[in-house]
N, C-alpha and C positions, 0 to 999 in steps of 0.2 A: 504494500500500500504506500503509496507516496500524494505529499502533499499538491503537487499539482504538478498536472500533463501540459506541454507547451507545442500545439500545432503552429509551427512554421514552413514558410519555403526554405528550400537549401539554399538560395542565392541568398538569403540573409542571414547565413550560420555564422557571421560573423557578431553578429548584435546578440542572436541568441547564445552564441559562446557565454559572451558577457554577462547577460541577464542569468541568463543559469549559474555564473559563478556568485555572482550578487546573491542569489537567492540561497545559497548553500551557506555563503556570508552568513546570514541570517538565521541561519539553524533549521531551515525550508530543506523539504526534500524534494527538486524538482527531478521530472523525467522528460527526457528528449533521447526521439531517435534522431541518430548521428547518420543513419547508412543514406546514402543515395543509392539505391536497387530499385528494378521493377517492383512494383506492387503484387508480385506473390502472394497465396492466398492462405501461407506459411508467419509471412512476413504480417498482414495485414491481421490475420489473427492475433498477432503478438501485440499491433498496434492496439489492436482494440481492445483486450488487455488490460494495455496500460492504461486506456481512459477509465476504464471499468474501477480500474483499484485506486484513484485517483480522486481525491477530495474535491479538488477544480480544474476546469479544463481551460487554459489561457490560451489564445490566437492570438499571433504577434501580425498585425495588420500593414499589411503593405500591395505592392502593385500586384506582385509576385505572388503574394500567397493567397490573393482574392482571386488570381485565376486556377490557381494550383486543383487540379481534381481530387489528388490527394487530401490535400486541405477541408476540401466540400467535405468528401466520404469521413473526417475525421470529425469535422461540424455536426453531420446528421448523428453520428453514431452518439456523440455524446448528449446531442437533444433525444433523441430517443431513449437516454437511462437519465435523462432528469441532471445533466450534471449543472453546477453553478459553474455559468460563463464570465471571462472576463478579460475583455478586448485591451489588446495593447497596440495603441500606433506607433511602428516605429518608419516608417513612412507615407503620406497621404495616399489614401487608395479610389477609387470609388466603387460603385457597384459591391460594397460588402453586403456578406451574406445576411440576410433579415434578420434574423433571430440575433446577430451580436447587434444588429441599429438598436435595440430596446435597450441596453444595458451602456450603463457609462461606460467611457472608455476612459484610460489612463495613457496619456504622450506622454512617449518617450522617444518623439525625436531628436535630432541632432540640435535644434534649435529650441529645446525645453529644456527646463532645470531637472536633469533627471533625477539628482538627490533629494528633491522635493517632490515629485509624481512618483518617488519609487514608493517614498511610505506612503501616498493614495494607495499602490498598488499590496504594500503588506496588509495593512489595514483592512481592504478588500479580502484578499486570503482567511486573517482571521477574523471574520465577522462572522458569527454564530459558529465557530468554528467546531465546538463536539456535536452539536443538530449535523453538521457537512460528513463530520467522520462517520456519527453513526449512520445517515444517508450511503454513504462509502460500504461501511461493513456490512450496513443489511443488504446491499445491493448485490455484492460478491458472493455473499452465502446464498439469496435468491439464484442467481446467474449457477453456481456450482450444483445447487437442487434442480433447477430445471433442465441443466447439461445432462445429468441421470435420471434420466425418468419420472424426476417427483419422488425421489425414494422419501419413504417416511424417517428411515434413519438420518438423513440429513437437515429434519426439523427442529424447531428451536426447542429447549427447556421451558419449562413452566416457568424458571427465575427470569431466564431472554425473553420469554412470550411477552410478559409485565414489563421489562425497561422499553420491550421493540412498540406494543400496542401506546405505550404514555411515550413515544416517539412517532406514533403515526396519527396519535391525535394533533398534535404538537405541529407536525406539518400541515394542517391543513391553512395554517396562514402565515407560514414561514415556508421560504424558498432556500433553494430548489423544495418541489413539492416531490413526494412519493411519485415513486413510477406504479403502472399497472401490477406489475411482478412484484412488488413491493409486496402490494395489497394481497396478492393470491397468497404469495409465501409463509404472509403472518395467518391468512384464513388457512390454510395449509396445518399450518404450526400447531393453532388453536384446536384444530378437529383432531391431531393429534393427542393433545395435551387432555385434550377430555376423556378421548378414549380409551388411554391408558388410564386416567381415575376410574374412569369407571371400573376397571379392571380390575383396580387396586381393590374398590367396594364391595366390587365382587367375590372378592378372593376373603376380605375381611368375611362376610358373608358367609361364605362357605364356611370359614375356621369354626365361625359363629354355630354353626351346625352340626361342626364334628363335637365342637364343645357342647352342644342340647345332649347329645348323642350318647358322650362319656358320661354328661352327669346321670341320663337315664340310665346307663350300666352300671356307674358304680350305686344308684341306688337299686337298682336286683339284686347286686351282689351283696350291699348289704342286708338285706332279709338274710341272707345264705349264712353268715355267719359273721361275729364281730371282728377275727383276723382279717377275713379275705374283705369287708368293708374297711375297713381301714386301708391293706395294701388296693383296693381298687381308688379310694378317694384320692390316696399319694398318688398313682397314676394318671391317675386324671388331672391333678394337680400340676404335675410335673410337664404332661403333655401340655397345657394350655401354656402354663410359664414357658416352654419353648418355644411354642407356637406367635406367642403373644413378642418375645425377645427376636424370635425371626422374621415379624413383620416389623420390629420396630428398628432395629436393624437396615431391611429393606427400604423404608421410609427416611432413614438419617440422612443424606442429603437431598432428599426433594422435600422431607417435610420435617424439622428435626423437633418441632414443638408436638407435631402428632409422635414420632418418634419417643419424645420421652414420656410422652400419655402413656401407649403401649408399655414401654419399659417399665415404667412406675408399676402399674398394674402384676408386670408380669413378678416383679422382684414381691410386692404384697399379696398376691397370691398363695405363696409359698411361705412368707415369711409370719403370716397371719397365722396359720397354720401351724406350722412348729419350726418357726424360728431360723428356718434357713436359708438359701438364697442360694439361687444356682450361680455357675461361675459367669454362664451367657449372658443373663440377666441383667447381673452386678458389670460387667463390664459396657452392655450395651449401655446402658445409663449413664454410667461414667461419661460415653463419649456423647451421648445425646445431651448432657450438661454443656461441654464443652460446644457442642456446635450451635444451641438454643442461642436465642438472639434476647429473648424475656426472661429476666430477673423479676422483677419489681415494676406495676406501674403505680406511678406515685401522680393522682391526677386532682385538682386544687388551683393551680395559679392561673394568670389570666395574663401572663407575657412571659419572656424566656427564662430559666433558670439561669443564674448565674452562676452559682455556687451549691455544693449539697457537702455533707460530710456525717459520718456516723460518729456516736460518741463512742468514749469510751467503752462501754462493756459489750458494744454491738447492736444494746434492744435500742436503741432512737437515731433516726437519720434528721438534717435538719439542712432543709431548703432555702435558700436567696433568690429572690426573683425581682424582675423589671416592674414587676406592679405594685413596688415598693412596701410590701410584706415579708416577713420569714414565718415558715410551717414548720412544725415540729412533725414528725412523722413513728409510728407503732414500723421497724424494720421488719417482725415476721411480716403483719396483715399488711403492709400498706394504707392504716388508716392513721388517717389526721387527728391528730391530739390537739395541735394548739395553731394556733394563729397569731404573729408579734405583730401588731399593727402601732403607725406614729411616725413611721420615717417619710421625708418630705420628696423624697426621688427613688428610682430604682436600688434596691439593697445589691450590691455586688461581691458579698461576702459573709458569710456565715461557719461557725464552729461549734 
């Protein structure tokens, strides 16, 4: 992926030399083809390519590259994936191509202050510039699914599905807009995304049933006698606590709050019982701690927190916030004990 693709003519490879090293200056990652070659269908693949993984598509505007065909076929290709265009004169041309007349352009003629129209031209580059990148990446991951088939494997996660859909909301009035592909890829994603929950419910479902299943055996087995009721309830006991530690397991990173649901359950099953705790169990949990994103929600103020800090022995947390209050807080429940009211601006500190 590179920050921006640079269509020019070859009779101007000398301005482009320049502008390309300027831009590298800059911590920019520009891409230009260097070859002069026919237009091969080897070759033009590659070009297209590069517009494809390319945050912006620059056209260095001159006599040369507004007749250039090559030039055209690199114009369309990048209006056809939605790219953010942006015209550079580096000699007066006319007849430019339509689609760059709507957009400003940046002189960088001989007779311009190029050090002054070069930052017009960074400024452009980074203007909404992670909305450009993620346009960029979902565009190539679209382009890579639809080169195969549409395979479901190459759909996004349930975590991507969420940053992609609150990015394609987001374009609908910020440009470049989503392309058509865009939109399939994420409907693509989503029908995925559900279909494997569903899966997941299902599968819970089922356990749910083997679990109905055991408890109704081991209550026949208890009538039969009070050993074999006991060893069928540990049974059954043990099979759910696995059961229960293998979907939560399963669940640790697409879902790690449902993940320690399961977990907890599975370790209290067992340990409700007599007291002990399988090793699955106790370890799933462990890690479903570590990956859970919810401790504590502490909810009360009415602008930012600034500060929080637990006392001494652990049992009270104690909040600073902009609404010129401090909360005293219960650290197991998360319930509000107290309220410091009397300061005349936001509290920035509390202990």
């Amino acid at each position: 992926m590179s920050d921006v693709f640079i269509s020019y003519s070859r009779r101007d490879i000398d301005f482009v030399r320049h502008l390309f090293d300027q831009l590298t200056a800059r911590n920019r990652e520009p891409w230009a083809d260097w070859q002069d070659i026919p237009a091969t269908a080897d070759w033009l693949a590659e070009i297209y390519n590069g517009i494809e993984a390319a945050n912006t598509f620059l056209f260095v505007i001159s006599p040369d590259s507004v007749a250039s065909e090559i030039c055209t076929l690199e114009i369309e290709h990048a209006v056809k994936h939605n790219k953010r265009l942006v015209p550079v004169v580096w000699k007066d041309a006319k007849s430019v191509h339509e689609v760059m007349s709507v957009h400003n352009w940046v002189f960088l003629r001989g007779e311009d202050n190029f050090e002054a129209n070069f930052e017009l031209l960074i400024d452009a580059l980074d203007t909404d510039l992670d909305y450009v990148k993620e346009h960029t990446r979902l565009l190539t991951r679209a382009i890579e699914w639809g080169q195969n088939d549409r395979s479901r494997g190459l759909a996004l996660s349930r975590q991507e599905l969420q940053v992609a859909e609150s990015w394609l909301t987001l374009g609908f009035s910020t440009d470049p807009k989503p392309t058509d592909l865009h939109s399939e890829y994420l409907a693509f994603s989503r029908t995925a995304v559900d279909r494997l929950q569903r899966l997941v419910i299902l599968s819970v479902s089922v356990a749910l049933v083997l679990m109905l299943g055991l408890a109704i055996f081991a209550f026949y087995q208890r009538n039969q006698a009070n050993v074999e009721r006991r060893q069928a309830q540990e049974t059954a006991r043990i099979s759910t606590s696995r059961a229960l530690a293998a979907f939560a397991l399963a669940e640790m990173e697409t879902d790690p709050e449902l993940s320690l649901l399961l977990a907890t359950k599975s370790i209290r099953i067992m340990y409700e019982a007599n007291e002990t705790v399988l090793p699955l169990s106790n370890t799933v949990l462990r890690q479903s701690l570590v990956k859970s994103r919810v401790r504590l929600i502490l909810e009360g103020h009415e602008d930012n927190v600034n500060s929080a800090a637990y006392s001494a022995d652990g049992q009270r947390i104690v909040t600073a916030s902009g609404d010129k209050t401090t909360k005293v807080w219960d650290a197991k429940t998360g319930t509000e004990l107290m309220t410091l009211l009397g300061h005349g601006d936001g509290v920035t500190s509390a202990a």
